[in-house]
C-alpha positions in Angstrom: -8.4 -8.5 -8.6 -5.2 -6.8 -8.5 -5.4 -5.7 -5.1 -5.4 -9.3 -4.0 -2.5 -10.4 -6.4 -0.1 -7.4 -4.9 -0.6 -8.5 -1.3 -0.3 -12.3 -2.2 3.1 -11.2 -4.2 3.5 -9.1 -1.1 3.7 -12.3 1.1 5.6 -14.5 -1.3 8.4 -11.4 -1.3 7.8 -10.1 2.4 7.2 -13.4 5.0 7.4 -11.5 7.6 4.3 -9.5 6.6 2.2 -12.1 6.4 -0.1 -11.9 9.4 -0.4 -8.2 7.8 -1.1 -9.0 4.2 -3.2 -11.7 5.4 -5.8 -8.8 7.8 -5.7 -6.4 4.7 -7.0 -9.0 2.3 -9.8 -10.4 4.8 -10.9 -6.8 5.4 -10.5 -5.9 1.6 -12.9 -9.2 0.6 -15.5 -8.2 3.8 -15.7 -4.5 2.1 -14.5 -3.4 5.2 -13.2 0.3 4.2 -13.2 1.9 7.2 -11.4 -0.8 9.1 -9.4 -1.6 6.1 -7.7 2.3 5.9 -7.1 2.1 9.4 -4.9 -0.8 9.0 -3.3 0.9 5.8 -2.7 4.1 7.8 -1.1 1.7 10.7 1.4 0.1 7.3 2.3 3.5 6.2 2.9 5.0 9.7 6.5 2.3 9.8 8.9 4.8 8.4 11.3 1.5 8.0 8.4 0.2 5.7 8.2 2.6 3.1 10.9 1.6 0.6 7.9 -1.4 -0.1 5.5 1.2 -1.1 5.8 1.4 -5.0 5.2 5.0 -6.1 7.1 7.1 -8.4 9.7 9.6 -6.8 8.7 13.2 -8.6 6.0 12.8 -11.0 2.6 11.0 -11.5 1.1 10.3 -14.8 -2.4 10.0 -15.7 -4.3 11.0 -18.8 -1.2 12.1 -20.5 -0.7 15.0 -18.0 2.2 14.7 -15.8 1.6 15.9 -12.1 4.4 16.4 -9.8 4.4 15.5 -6.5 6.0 17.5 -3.6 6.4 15.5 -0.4 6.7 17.5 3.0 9.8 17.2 4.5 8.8 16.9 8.0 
């Protein structure tokens, strides 16, 4: 489950997100989707968070076709 191996490596990198990475993975092993994007929406609304959020910075990749991505900049 790679989900659960990124929050666990989450934990061991991040201690102070523990009690976090610690609700996601309960709600993620109940099947709790609704209550589970709520508390993703909550991690990605900390601006001061985001440099822990791996994604690339321009372009995504998938099936050989590249995508770019255009973030709004308010």
């Amino acid at each position: 489950m790679a989900a659960l191996q990124y929050l666990e490596s989450l934990r061991s990198s991040h201690p102070g997100l523990g009690d976090w990475s610690n609700s996601v993975a309960d709600l993620y092993q109940k099947k709790l989707w609704h209550q589970l994007t709520h508390k993703l929406e909550e991690f990605l609304a900390f601006q001061m968070l985001w440099h822990l959020v791996e994604h690339p910075d321009t372009d995504v990749t998938a099936s050989g076709r590249t995508f770019g991505l255009h973030f709004n900049n308010l």
